[in-house]
C-alpha positions, 0 to 999 in steps of 0.5 A: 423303264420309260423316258418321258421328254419335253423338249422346250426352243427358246425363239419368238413368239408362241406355239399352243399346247399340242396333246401329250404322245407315249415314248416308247419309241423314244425311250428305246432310242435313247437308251440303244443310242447310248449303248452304242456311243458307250461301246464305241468309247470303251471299244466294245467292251459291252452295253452300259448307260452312262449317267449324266454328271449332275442327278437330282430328286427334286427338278422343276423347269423353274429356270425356264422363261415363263413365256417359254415354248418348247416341244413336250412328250411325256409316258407312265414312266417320265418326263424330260425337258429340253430347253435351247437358244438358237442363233443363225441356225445353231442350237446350244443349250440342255436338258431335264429328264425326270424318270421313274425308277425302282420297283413299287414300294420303293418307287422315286422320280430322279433327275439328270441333266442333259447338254444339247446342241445342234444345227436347224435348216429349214425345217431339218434338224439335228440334235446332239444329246451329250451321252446320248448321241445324234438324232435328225428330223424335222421341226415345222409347224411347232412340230418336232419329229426325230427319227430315232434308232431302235433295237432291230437297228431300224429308224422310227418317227418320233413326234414330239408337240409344243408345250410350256415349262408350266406344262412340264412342271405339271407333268413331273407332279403328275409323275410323282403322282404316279409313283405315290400312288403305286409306292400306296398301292404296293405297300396296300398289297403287301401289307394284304399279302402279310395279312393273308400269310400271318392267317395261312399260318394261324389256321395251320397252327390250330390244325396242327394243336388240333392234331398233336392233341389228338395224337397226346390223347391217343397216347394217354390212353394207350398208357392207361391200358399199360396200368390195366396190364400191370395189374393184371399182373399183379393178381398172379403174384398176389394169387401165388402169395395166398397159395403159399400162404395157406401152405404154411398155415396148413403145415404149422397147424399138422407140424406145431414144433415147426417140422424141423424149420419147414415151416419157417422156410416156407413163410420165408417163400410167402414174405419173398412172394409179398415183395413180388407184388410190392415190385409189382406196384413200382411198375404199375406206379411208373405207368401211372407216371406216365399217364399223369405225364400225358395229362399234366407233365412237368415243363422239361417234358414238354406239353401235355393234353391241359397244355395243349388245350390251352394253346389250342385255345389261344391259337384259335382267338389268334386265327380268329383276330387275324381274319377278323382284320381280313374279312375279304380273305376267302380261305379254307379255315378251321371252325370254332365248332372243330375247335371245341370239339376237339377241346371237349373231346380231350377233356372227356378222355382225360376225365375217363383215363384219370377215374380209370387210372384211379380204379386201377390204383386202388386196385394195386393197392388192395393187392399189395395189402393183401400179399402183406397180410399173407407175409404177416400171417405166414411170419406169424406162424413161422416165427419169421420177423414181419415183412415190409409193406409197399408204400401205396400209389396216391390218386392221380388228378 
């Protein structure tokens, strides 16, 4: 934090404006002397800054003379105001000092009032600042010049110049000038550093929309070649079951008396194969479950590939109206063309993996019902009672 101070001695006549100087030195002055007057009163108990009793937001030196003169320094971080009557070479009076404090946005000039007294003989001078302690110098010329302590414990000249009231007035708005424009800047830069975030994370989104929709179709199709398993499957039941088929009709055209119940025993064995392929048929229907699951699941599933699509597809114009509100942001970002292709591609495989998976159906299909003719034929001949056919497996779409 920076003090910046103006220093106003009421006396005759007038001194003319000299250049504003930095307080750096002055400001690390006030705030070491302070610390050493808190340790002394505390009995060294450790540094603080005490805090005069009066603190004000809204200070101007309107109690000042207008025909007033003093000694004014001002810096980036303040302005402060001095303003004393003197009588045989004793100095009573007080002080404003306005400085600015917090960290941008959230910037604000306060004020704190200040007692001083003193003694001046010649062009010597010594000033007592209430909380602050002793400073001693010299005033000559309209020149104000104090030797103040610093943080090593060495002394520094300080060089303060004549200024008005009007003049420390002018340069307290200019201080709050300084901290609008930085509280403006710093929102500015946020609200920019929000921006960039809010589009960081969007293109992550879609990267990430484009990666799980890759990997969903991955699975799709690994789930299709499931059902092609299946079936494949099947066609060893279906191949038994017509095996055992022509057994019995072979046997009940050689035995027609039944030969002794063999044959009704052995189209009993062709309707067991028959049930085989109906199981046979459950199981490819849970795999067909499965790929219409990673097509288009139910919502306590989870997303599948449409779903994911479609977020792909709405996180992408969310990236898109981000940057377009950012234009300057340079940034490694996913292409519309990336987008679309990762959407094209999807929808080719789920166009494939359902006419696939479709063919395998009807495929399973035509085995079941083949096995049942066989249970049919064989039941017929045997005298068995007719079998049970497996309910079909719609399309999927």
């Amino acid at each position: 934090m920076f003090v910046v101070l103006a220093i106003l001695l009421v006396r005759e006549g007038s001194v003319r404006l000299q250049r504003v100087v930095s307080l750096s030195l002055l400001a690390a002055a006030l705030f070491f002397s302070a610390v050493a007057l808190d340790a002394c009163a505390t009995g060294g108990a450790g540094p603080s800054l005490a805090v005069p009793s009066t603190l004000n937001t809204d200070t101007t030196a309107s109690a000042a003379a207008s025909g007033g003169t003093g000694f004014l320094a001002s810096d980036s971080g303040g302005v402060a105001f001095f303003q004393w009557n003197e009588a045989d070479g004793s100095i009573v009076g007080s002080a404003q000092v306005a400085t600015l404090s917090g960290i941008a946005p959230k910037e604000q000039v306060s004020s704190q009032t200040y007692s001083v007294s003193g003694q001046r003989n010649g062009d010597s001078i010594s000033l007592t600042l209430s909380l602050m302690g002793n400073f001693v110098g010299t005033l000559s010329n309209g020149t104000l010049v104090l030797n103040m302590p610093q943080k090593d414990g060495s002394l520094a000249p300080v060089t303060f110049t004549s200024g008005t009231a009007t003049d420390f007035n002018q340069a307290l708005s200019g201080l709050r000038g300084t901290a609008d424009a930085a509280n403006q800047a710093a929102e500015q830069t946020a609200s920019v550093q929000a921006q960039q975030i809010a589009i960081d994370q969007a293109v992550q989104k879609v990267r990430n929309d484009i990666s799980g929709l890759n990997d969903q179709v991955k699975g799709m199709q690994a789930d299709v070649q499931a059902v092609a398993k299946t079936v494949q499957a099947m066609k060893s039941d279906v191949d038994q079951t017509a095996s055992d088929e022509k057994v019995v009709l072979a046997e009940a055209k050689q035995y027609p008396d039944g030969n002794n119940g063999q044959v009704f025993a052995d189209a009993t064995t062709v309707t067991a194969d028959a049930q085989d392929v109906v199981a046979d048929l459950t199981n490819v229907a849970s795999d067909v479950s499965s790929v219409e699951d990673d097509i288009s699941p139910p919502g306590i599933l989870g997303p599948g590939i449409r779903d994911r699509i479609s977020g792909l597809q709405a996180d992408f114009a969310g990236l898109t109206q981000a940057e377009t509100a950012l234009p300057s942001y340079q940034h490694s970002s996913v292409s519309a063309s990336e987008v679309n292709q990762a959407i094209a591609s999807a929808q080719a495989a789920v166009t494939s993996a359902i006419a696939e998976t479709n063919k395998y159906i009807d495929q399973a299909n035509a085995y079941v019902n083949a096995a049942y003719q066989s249970a049919v034929a064989a039941a017929r001949v045997g005298g068995n009672s007719l079998p049970a056919t497996g309910e079909p497996i719609a399309h999927i779409s």
